[in-house]
N, C-alpha and C positions, 0 to 999 in steps of 0.2 A: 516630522516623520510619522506614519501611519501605525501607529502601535502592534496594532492588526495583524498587518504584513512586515513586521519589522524581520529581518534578516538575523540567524542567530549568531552570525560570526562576520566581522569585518570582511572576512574572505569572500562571504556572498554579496555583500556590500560592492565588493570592490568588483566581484563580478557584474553583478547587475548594470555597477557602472559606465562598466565596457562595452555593455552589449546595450545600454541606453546611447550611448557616443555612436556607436556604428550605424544603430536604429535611426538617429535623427539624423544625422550629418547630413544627408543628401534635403533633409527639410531644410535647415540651418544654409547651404551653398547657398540653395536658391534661394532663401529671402537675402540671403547677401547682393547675388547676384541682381534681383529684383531692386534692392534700394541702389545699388549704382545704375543701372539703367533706367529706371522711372524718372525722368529729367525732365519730362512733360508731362506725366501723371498717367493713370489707367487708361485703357481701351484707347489707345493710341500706336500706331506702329509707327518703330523708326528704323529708316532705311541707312545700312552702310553704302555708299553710295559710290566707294570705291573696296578694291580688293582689299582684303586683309595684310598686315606687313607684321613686320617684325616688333613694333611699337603696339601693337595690337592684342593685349594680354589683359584682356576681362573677361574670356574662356579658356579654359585650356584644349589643348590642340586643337585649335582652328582649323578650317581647311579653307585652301588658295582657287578651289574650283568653281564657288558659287558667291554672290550676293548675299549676306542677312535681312530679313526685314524682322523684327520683334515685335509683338505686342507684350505688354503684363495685361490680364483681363482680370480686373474687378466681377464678379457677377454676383458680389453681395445685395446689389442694390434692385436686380435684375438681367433679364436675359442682354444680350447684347447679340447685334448683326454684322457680319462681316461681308463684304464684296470679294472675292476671289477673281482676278483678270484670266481672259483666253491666254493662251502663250506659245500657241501655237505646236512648233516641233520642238522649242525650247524644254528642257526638263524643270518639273517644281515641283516642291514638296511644299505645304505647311501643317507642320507638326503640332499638335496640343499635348502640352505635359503638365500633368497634376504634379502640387508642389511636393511630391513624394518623385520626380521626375519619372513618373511612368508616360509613354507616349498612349496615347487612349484613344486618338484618331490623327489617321493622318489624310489629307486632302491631295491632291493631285498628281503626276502624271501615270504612278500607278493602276492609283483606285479610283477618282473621279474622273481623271482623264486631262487634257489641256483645255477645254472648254469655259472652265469658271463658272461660277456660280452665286448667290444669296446663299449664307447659312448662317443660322442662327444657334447659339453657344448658348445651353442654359447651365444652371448650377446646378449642385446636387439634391437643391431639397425644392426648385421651384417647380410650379406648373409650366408647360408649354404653352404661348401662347399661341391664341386662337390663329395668328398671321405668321405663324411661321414657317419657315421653311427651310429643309435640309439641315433637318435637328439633328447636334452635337450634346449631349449628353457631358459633363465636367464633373469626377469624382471629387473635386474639392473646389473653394470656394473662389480660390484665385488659382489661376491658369498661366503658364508661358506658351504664347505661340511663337514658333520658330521658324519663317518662309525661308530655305534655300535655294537659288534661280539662279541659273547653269548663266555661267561667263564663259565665249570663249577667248580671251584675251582682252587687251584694253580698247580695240576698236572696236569690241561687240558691246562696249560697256553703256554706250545711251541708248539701246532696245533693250539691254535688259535691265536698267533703271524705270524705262518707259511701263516694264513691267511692276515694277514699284508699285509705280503712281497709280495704277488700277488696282492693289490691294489697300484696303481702309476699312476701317470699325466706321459703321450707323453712326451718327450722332454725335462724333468727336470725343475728346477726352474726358473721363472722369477727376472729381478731385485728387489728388495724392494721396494715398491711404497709411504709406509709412512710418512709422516713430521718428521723430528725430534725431539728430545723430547719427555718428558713423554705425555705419553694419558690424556687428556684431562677427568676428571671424570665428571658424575651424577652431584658430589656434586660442582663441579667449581661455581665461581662467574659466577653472571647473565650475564656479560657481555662476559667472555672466554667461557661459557658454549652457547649462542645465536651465537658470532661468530663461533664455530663450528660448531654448528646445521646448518649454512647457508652454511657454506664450503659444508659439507657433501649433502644435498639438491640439492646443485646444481652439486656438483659433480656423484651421484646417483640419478638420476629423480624418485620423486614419479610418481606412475601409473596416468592417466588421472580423473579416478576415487575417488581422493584426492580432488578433484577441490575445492570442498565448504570449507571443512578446511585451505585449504591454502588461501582463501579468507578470511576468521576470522580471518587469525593470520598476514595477509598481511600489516596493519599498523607497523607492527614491521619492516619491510623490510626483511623481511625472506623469502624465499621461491626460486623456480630453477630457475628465472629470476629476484632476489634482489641481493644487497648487501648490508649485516646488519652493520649499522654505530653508536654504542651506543653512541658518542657525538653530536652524530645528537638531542640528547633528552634533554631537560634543567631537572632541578632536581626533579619535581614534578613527569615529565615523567619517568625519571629514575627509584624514589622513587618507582612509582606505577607499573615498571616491575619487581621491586627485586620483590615487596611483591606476584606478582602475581607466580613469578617462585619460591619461598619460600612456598608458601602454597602447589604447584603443588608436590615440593619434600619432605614436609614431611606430605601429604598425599599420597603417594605413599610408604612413610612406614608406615605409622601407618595401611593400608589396606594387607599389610603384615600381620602382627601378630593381627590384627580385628577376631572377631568371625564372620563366614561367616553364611548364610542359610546353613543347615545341614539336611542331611533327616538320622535318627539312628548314628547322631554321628558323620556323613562323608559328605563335601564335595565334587560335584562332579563336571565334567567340562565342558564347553559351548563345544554345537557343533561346533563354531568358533575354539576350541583350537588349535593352532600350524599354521594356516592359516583365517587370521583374520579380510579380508575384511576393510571393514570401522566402527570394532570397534578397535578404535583407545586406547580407557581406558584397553577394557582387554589385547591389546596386550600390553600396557603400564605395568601392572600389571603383565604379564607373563615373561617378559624381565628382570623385578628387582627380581622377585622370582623364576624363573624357565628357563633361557634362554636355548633356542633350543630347547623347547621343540617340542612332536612330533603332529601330528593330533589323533583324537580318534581311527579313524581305524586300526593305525600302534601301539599309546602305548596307555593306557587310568592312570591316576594320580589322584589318590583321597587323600585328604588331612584330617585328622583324628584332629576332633572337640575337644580337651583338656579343660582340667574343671579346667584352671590356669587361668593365667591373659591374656588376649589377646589371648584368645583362644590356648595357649599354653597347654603343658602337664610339673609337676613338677619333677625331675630327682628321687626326695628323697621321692618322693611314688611309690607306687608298682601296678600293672597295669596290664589285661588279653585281649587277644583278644582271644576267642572262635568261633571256624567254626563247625559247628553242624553236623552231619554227613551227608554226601550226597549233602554239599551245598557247596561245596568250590566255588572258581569263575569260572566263565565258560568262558573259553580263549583257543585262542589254538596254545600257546606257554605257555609261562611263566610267574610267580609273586613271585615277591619282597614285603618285610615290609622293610622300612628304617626309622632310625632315624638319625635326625640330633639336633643340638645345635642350638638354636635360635640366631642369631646375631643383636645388638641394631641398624644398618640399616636396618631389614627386609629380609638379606640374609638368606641361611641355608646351614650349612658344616658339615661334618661327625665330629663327638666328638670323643673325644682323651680317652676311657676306655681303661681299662686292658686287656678286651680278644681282642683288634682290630675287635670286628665284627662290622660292621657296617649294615648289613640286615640280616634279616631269609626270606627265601623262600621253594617254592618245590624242591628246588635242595639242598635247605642245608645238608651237612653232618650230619648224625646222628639223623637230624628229626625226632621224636617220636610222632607216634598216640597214639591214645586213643583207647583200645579195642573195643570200639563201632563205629571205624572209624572215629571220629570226630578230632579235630587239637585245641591244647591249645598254645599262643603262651605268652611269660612272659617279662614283661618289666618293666626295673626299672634300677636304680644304683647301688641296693644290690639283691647278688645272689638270686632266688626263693629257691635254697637249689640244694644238688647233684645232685638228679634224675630228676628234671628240664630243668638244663643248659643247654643242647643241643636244648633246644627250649627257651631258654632265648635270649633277645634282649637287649644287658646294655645300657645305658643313664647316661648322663654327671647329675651330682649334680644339675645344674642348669639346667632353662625351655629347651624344649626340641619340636621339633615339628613329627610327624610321619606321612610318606608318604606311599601309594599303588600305585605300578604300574603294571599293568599288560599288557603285549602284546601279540598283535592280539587278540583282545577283541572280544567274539562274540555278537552277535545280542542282546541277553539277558541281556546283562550288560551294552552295548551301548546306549540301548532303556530304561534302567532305570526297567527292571521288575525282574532284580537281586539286589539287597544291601547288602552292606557289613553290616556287625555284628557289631555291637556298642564295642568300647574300655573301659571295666570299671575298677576302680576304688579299687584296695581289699582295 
């Protein structure tokens, strides 16, 4: 420990702790997340090449509306190039997020448009080279890109695979750059869980704008110019970093499944979402419950207020969301209803029901209005009856949470003068 900055009292020790835990966690996910998905090495994308299911739990809440394609980009060694495909009227996003999960560009049908393109991804400290094109600028030194490409169902599933195939990194994969061994969780002891946060740190420079946090948590020896030595700490010191990194992680779930402010029922989300500046707690929060998510402009995620325990919804009651006529959301793309299974860490995954559906949207098959134009939508773990199911949502027996996403959100839903319709209760 740094003499220096030593802490006068265990109690700032054990603060520091806390606010080192919240600080890193979203670094620490994603190298987790990075060492289970590099299975071919760097600068490589790999396509899920079918939807998402219920067995499908290497992020938390997935969504059932798009394709994944992933790269992890290396650009320690240099720039790298990416092909981007036309895609016509299809919707695509490919998102890059610094391993602090901030999104720092996103590609298509937004802002570049469906056309495709050459771009080239440099790093933080390289020059551009002379042939580049459609420079992408990367605040850190390894990168997730994240392509989502609109499915509408399983018949539409080989055009937009087809779309796959025209997304690729120049030059194929790099070597594997990971340590050995399994990734290092969240939940590790204080001590293998601090020495990687410091690896990671210093390996991936936080922005300069970090500056004050990494000063708070500086007596720990953490940070892009430490090395964290936990036997540097006699026991009292120790003591009072478990407790400090102990409370950080499981208030980190219990804010999970917490009843949040709600306006008709719904949570909605900070205009920070998905690029997160210097708050550090929501992107702490967004990394354990929604990683990768996107900014408000590209998807917007509203989280549906259940009248269980923890703000949850019960699988074994039965449940309406009503859109009135003429008021659906106003977006201009797409929206999804998901439900997921509530997990006793605070995660959430698709639930294992009989019909496999895991969302209703405007694209569902078979969706059925109401003669008045309005939209009934049914959710529960027992059928609403025959003439229903086609707008039934099933849920697992047990708690259950329910997401909205909608993308390319307009004005009126971003600014808060649209609200979704309350979820009730029959």
């Amino acid at each position: 420990m740094s003499s220096e900055f030593a802490p006068v009292s265990p109690a700032e020790l054990k603060s520091a702790a806390k606010r080192a835990y919240i600080y890193t966690v979203p670094l620490v996910i994603m190298e987790t997340t990075r060492k289970w998905r590099m299975g071919a090495g760097a600068n490589i994308f790999n396509h899920a090449r079918k939807l998402l299911t219920h067995r499908s739990r290497w992020v938390t809440t997935p969504n059932n509306d798009t394709l994944y394609s992933d790269a992890w980009l290396d650009l320690s060694k240099g720039p790298v190039k990416i092909t981007v495909p036309a895609t016509g009227d299809r919707y695509f996003s490919l998102a890059f997020m610094d391993m602090y999960t901030n999104n720092f560009d996103i590609l298509g049908t937004r802002t570049t448009g469906n056309n495709g393109g050459v771009y080239t991804v440099v790093g933080p400290n390289q020059a551009v080279p002379e042939d580049a094109t459609n420079v992408v600028r990367a605040p850190t030194p390894r990168v997730w890109a994240l392509a989502r490409i609109l499915v509408d169902g399983p018949d539409d599933l080989p055009a937009a695979c087809a779309v796959q195939d025209g997304l690729f990194v120049h030059d194929g994969a790099a070597p594997e750059d990971v340590a050995p061994g399994d990734p290092v969780q969240r939940s590790a002891d204080w001590r293998e869980y601090l020495a990687t946060a410091n690896r990671l740190l210093r390996r991936e420079p936080p922005p300069v704008t970090d500056g004050l946090i990494l000063e708070q948590i500086r007596a720990l020896d953490i940070g892009p110019d430490q090395m964290f030595d936990a036997d540097a700490f006699d026991q009292e010191q120790a003591e009072a970093i478990e407790r400090g990194v102990e409370e950080a992680k499981n208030w980190l779930v219990q804010i999970q499944r917490a009843r949040r402010s709600a306006i008709d029922g719904w949570t909605y989300p900070s205009m920070r979402n998905g690029d997160y500046g210097q708050n550090y707690t929501l992107r702490a929060v967004v990394s354990v419950g929604g990683l990768g998510a996107l900014p408000l402009e590209e998807a917007i995620y509203m989280r549906a207020e259940g009248d269980a325990e923890e703000g949850l919804f019960d699988g074994n009651q039965n449940y309406r969301l009503h859109f009135p006529a003429g008021a659906m959301p106003p977006l201009n793309s797409f929206w999804s209803l998901t439900l997921y299974e509530a997990m006793d860490d605070g995660q959430f995954f698709f639930a294992d029901t009989p019909l496999r559906r895991y969302a209703v949207g405007d694209r569902s098959p078979g969706l059925q209005y109401n003669e008045d134009g309005s939209l009934d939508l049914w959710i529960g773990a027992h059928s609403p009856g025959a003439d229903r199911e086609s707008n039934w949502l099933p849920a697992n027996e047990g708690p259950f949470a329910l997401f909205f996403r909608g993308y390319m959100p307009k004005a009126d839903l971003m600014e808060g003068r649209y609200r979704l319709p309350r979820v009730e209760r029959l």
